[in-house]
Structures are given as C-alpha cells and as structure tokens.
N, C-alpha and C positions, 0 to 999 in steps of 0.2 A: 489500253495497255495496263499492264499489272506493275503494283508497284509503284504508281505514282508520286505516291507521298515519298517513297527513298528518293525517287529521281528529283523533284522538288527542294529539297534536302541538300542535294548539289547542285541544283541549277538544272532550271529549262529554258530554252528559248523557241519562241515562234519564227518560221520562217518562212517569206513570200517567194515562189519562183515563176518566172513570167519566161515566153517564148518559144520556141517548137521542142518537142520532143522533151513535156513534162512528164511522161509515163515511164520515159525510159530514164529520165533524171531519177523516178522514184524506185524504180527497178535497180539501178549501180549504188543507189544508198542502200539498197535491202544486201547487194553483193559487199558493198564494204561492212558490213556488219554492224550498221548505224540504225537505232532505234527509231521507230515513225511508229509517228500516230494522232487520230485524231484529223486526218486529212479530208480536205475541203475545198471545194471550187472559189474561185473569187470571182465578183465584179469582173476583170481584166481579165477572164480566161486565163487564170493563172492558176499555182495552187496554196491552200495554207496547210503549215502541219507543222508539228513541235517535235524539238528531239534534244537528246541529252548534252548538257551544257560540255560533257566531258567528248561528245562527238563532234563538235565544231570544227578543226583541225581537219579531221576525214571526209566532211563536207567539203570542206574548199579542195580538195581533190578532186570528187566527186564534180565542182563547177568547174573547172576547169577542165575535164573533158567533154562538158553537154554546153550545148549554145545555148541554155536558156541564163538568165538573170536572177538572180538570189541579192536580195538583203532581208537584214534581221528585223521584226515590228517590232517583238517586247521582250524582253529579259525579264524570266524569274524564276522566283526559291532566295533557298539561303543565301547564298555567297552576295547574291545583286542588295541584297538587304542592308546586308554588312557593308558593302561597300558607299549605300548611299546613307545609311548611321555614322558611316565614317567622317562623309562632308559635315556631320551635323553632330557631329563629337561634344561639343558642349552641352545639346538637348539633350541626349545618349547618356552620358556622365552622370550630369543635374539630374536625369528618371534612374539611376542605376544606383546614383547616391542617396535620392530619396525612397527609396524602394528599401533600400538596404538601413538606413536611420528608421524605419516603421517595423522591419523585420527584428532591429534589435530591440527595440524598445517592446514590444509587440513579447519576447522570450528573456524577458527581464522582472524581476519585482518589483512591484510599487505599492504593495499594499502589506499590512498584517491585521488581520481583527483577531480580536480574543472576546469571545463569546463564555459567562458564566462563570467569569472569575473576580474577585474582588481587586482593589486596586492595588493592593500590596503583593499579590497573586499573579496577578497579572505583568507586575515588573518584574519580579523573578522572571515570569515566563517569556518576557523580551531580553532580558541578559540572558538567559540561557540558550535564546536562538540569533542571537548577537556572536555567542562565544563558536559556536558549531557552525557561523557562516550564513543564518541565514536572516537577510538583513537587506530595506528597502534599497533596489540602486544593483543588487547581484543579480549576473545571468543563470536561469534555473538550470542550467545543462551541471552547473559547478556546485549545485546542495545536494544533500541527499535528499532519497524519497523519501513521499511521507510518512513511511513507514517508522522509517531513521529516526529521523524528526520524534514521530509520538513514541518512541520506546527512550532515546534521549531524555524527552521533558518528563518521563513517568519516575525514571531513574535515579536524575538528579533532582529534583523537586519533590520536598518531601509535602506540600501540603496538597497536592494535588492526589484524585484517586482514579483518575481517568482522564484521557484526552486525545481527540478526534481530532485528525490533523486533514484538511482537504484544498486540491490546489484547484482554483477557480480562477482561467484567465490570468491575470496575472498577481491577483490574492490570493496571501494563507486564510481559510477562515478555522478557527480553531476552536472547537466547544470542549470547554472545560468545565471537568465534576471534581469540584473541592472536598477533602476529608469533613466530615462533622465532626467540628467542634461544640464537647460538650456547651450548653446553654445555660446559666445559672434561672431557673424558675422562679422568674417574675411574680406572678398570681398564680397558688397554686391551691383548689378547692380542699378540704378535709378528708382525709385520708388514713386509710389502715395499709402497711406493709404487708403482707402473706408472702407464702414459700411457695416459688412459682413448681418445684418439684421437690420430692421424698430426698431427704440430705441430714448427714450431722455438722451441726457448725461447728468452723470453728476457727471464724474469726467473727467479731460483730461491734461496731461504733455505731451507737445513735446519738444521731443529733438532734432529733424532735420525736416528740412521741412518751409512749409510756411501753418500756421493753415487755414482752412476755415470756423468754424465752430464757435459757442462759447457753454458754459454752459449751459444747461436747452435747447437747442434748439434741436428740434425734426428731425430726421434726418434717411432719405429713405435707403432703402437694395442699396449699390453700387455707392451710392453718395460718392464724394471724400472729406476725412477730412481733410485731411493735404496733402497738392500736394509735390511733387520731383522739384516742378521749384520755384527756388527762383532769388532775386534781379528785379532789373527793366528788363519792359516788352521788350525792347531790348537787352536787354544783361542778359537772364535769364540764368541761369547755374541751368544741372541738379544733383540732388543731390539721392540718399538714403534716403524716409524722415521714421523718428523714433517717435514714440509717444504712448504712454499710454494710453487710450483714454476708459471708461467704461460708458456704456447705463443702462437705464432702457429699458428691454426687456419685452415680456408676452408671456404666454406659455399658451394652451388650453389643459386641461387635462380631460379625463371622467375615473372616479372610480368607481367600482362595490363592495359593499363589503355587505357581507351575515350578518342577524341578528343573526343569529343562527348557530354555527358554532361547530362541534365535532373533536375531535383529541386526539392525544396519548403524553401523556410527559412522561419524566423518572422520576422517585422517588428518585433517589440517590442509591437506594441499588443495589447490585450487588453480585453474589455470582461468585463461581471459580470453572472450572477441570480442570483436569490436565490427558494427555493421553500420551502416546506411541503408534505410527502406524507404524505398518509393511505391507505394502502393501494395503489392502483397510479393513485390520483387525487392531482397536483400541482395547488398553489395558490402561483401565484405572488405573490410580495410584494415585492419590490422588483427594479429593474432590466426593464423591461414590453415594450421596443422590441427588436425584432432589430440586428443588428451590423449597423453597414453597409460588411461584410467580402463582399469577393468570393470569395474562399476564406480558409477557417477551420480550426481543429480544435477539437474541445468536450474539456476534463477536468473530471470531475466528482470533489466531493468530498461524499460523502454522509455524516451523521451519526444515526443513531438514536437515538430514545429509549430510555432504560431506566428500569425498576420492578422493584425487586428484583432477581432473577436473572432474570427475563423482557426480550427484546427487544420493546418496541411497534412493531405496523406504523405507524409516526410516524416521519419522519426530516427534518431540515433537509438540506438540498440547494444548495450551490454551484455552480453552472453557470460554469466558463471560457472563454470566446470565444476562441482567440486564433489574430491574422491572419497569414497568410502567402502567400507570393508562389511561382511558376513561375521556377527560375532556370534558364538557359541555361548553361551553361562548354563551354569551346571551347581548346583547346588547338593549337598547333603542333605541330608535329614535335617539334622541339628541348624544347619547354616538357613534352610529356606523354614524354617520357625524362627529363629531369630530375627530376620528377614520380616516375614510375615506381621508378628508382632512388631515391628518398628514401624511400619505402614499404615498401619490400625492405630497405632498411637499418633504418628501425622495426620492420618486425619481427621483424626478427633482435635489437635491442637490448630488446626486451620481453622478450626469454628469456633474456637473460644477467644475471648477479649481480652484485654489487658490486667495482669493478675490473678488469671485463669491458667491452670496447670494441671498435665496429668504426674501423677506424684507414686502409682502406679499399676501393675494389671496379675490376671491371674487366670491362666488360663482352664477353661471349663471342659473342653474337649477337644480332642486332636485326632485327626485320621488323615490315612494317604490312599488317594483312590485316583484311578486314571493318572499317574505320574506326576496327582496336583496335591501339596499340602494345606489342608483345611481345620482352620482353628476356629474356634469359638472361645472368645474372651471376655473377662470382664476387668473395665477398666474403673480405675481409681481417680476420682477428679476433683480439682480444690475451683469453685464457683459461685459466679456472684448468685445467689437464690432468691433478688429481691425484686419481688412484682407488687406494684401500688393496686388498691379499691378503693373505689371512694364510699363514703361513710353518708348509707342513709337514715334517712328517720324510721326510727325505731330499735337502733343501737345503739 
C-alpha cells in the first residue's frame, strides 16, 4: 500500500477474520471503499490484514453481512500512542519538561571570553555588552548578531582598534586588538635622527642630541637632524638623541573622478518577515505580504536552534526588506574638481598621525576625457619627518 506512513500517522489496525466465506468478506471491504493490505493466511484458516484506523465503522458493516468472525490483534500509529502517553501523563510531562529545560538552557548564554585585551580593556568591553543586553543568563534569540555586537564595542570603546565577535555553543569568544599606546623607551642604543624624506621644517624640539638643522631650512631624505654625538670634538660622548622635529612634505596625487555617476541608496524604509525553517522548508509566521518596494535589498538574520552541543536543522529566520532608489549625480566642471580635489586630500589625511595636516594643494594639470575629470596635484603637508639610525663606530 502507498502511503503508509500518512496512514500510520492516523492510525492502523490489524485484523483477524475466521469462518466461511473470507474472499468474499475481502471483496465487500474492497466494495465499501475500505483500504486492505498486507493480507495473509493464518494458523486458523483465517485471514490477517490491516486497514485504516479511520475505516473501522465501515468494517463493522461489512461483518455484519458475512458469517465470518473479525476481531482487532494490534492497534497502531499515532493517535494509539497518545492515548497510552496519556495513562502515563506524569512520565510524558517529566520527558517533555526535561527536554524543554535542556532546549532552553542549550539557546541561552553562559559564557563571555575576551581574548587580547588588558584588564581595564576588558571591563569596558563587559559593561559595554552589559548595557546592549548581552550578558550571561540571556536567550540568544533576544541579542543582536555578532555583527551588532562588534560594530557596537568598536564604536563606543575608544581604546580598542578591532574586534572579532564569534558565537560558539553557548560562548561569546571575542579577540581583541588594542590601540598602541605610545611606549616611553626604556634602553635605548645611541643614535642619530635623519629626515626620513625631502621636507622644510618647521616645527623642531629636541630633547637629546646635538641639533644640526634649524627652522624653515630645507632638508634631504637621510640627512642627520640631530646627531647622538655631543660635547667637544675630543671628548664626544654618545648619546640616544630624541627630537620632535615636523617638515613640510609634498605628495603627487592623480584623481579620476566621473561626471556622471549612477548608484543605489536606501530610503529609510524597511519592511519585516518573520519565518520558521525546518530543514530547507520555510514557514512563514508573521509579516505575509511582499514589500511594495520597487527595488529592495533582503538582509537576513538567521537563528538556529540548539540541543546540547548539536545544531537543529530548526532556525528562526528574519527577513529585511529594505527600499532603495536609482540616484543620478551630475556634476559640472567646476563641482567635480572640487570634488576631485577633496578626495585626494582624504586620502592623503587617512595615512597621516596625529599632528599631521594637509595645510594645502595645487593643482599640476587637469583634463576631461571619456566624461571623467582627471587631476594631477600636488599636495602640501605638515609632518612628522623623524626616522632614528643608530651610531656606529667610526662616526
């Protein structure tokens, strides 16, 4: 028979029927439209064969017009299950309620490590995941992802300069890369200052050393600012020399930037689903209707269940809608140079340190070709220019 497992599902039972005229008991059961199958002789010249728990009713018809003799050997499937769980409602319970105490616990947190942070570092980084919710004792369904999380602790924690957020079982593990904090130099060998590139100073403090140099004066890649040999030329002693020392430098930069340029932004709006996955089959639960987005993007945020150390193919499933639009930008002449030039100045200011400034630029040549503005600049820049060598014998 086809379909056994549905019919199991509602109930089967086996049935014996003993005394004349079992071919034609099995023939008015094919007439009532009652399912057989699996039919069998017995011992007793009788016969066995199983039929739907939902045919029973149409059997007893059926035996009451044939002389033979019908009763039931075995009941099963679902429903007989339920019914004898039911005598045993307290064992049923106690497995349902323990089942369900391992499931929760099982998709709850009990852990946080913080990997590569100091200890002052590291308490920031637990009040910070204290205040956002995520905190030993919560169900993971109720934090955000780790995604949240490491943009969160990057954001509001200023000494931190990285941080990998990953959910293991029921641990955050989180590696942390701390900002460098300058170091004051303990032991430090004898030493000459040089100009690590072609610059005019023009800012310069030393603190050790013998200057070479002064203010405004222009000064080569590798040339010595401040030398490690001090006192008179007989009796020099060398030293570690120390000096602050910032150039105007110049940067050759060429920018390409398009007059016309197409692209996507968000709108703000966003609509929501909400699904259950069992396996590679979604059920959805709330939020039922499409977006009525002309263009969209989907972010998903999936959730799995857990049991023990096992992953369930079970997962709650977030669907993000959110809308966005075809923008046009169009630029002039004048507007995509200005443009152009602010670009090239970002990014020359995204590699310079603290103290470090473009102060300003001048551009060397400009053309427009294929619908794209292209400059060649040169920029102005206020820099630290101090690179140590150490001092060998015979200087």
């Amino acid at each position: 028979m086809k379909n056994q497992w549905t019919s199991f599902l509602f109930g089967i039972v086996k049935v014996s029927i003993q005394g004349r005229g079992t071919e034609r008991f099995l023939n008015d059961c094919i007439r009532e439209k009652i399912v057989v199958w699996n039919v069998s002789r017995n011992h007793k010249e009788g016969m066995n064969f199983f039929i739907r728990l939902q045919d029973v009713h149409a059997l007893r018809r059926v035996v009451r017009k044939n002389e033979c003799k019908c009763h039931f050997e075995k009941r099963l499937g679902f429903p007989f299950f339920l019914r004898r769980s039911w005598r045993n409602s307290g064992f049923v319970l106690g497995l349902f309620a323990f089942l369900l105490v391992i499931f929760a616990l099982s998709n709850m947190i009990w852990g946080i490590k913080v990997e590569g942070a100091s200890p002052e570092t590291e308490h920031l980084i637990k009040k910070e995941l204290s205040r956002i919710g995520v905190k030993t004792g919560k169900f993971q369904f109720f934090v955000e992802n780790p995604d949240e999380i490491q943009k969160s602790l990057t954001d509001n924690i200023e000494q931190i300069t990285w941080v990998g957020v990953e959910l293991t079982g029921t641990t955050y593990h989180l590696k942390v890369v701390e900002k460098n904090q300058p170091e004051e130099e303990k032991l430090v060998s004898p030493r000459h200052i040089v100009a690590k590139k072609k610059a005019t100073i023009t800012k310069m403090f030393v603190e050790q050393g013998q200057p070479l140099t002064t203010l405004h004066e222009n000064v080569q890649k590798g040339q010595i600012l401040v030398s490690g040999l001090i006192g008179k030329e007989d009796e020099q002693k060398k030293v570690a020399a120390k000096a602050e020392i910032f150039g105007e430098t110049w940067h050759l930069s060429t920018i390409t930037l398009p007059l016309k340029t197409t692209f996507h932004v968000l709108t703000g709006e966003d609509k929501h689903k909400h699904y259950l996955q069992f396996g590679s089959f979604k059920l959805p639960i709330w939020g039922f209707k499409d977006p009525e987005f002309s263009s969209y993007i989907v972010e998903d945020d999936v959730r799995y269940v857990k049991f023990l150390n096992f992953t369930l193919p079970i997962a709650y499933i977030k669907e993000t809608y959110r809308e966005n639009e075809k923008v046009t930008r169009e630029y002039t002449e004048l507007q995509a140079k200005e443009a152009a030039l602010d670009r090239g100045r970002k990014n020359i200011e995204d590699k310079l340190g603290e103290g470090e400034k473009v102060i300003g630029e001048k551009v060397l040549h400009e053309s427009i070709e294929n619908g794209k503005v292209k400059l060649t600049v040169h920029y102005q820049v206020i820099e630290n220019i101090v690179k140590t060598t150490p001092i060998v014998q015979g200087d």
